[in-house]
Steps between C-alpha positions, in 0.01 A plus 500: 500500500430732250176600651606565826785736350201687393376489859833642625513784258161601583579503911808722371261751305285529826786458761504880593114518554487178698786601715343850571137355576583102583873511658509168714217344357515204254360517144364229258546647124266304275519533065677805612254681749530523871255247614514649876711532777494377826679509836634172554651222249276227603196670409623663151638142434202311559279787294743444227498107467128491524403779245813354273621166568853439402526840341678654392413799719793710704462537886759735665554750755492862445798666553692188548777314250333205292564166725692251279363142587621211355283305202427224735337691735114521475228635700270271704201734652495374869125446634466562871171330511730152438 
């Protein structure tokens, strides 16, 4: 947990820039750099798990309040090709 803290503080330290250049768009932080952004969740998520797994990485929406999910909730990426 105490790594994505660090992820969280660093979105916090960049929050006005992304807002002004990214509002709306989701982010994936990475080791405390903005890995990219990108218009929709599906494609930031997906991005995210195959560049870094499990994380820990952060993926939120610009300009939006942090979604609280609960532990037992986990991403599956969803392949339309299935």
């Amino acid at each position: 947990m105490a790594k994505l803290s660090e992820e969280i503080a660093a979105y916090e330290r960049m929050r006005d820039v992304l807002e002004t250049d990214h509002f709306g768009q989701w982010v994936v932080i990475h080791d405390e750099e903005v890995f990219g952004t990108y218009d929709d969740f599906q494609e930031a998520a997906d991005i995210a798990v195959r560049n870094f797994g499990r994380g820990p990485f952060l993926l939120r929406r610009i300009g939006e309040p942090p979604l609280t999910l609960p532990a037992s909730v986990l991403y599956h990426p969803v392949n339309a090709d299935s």
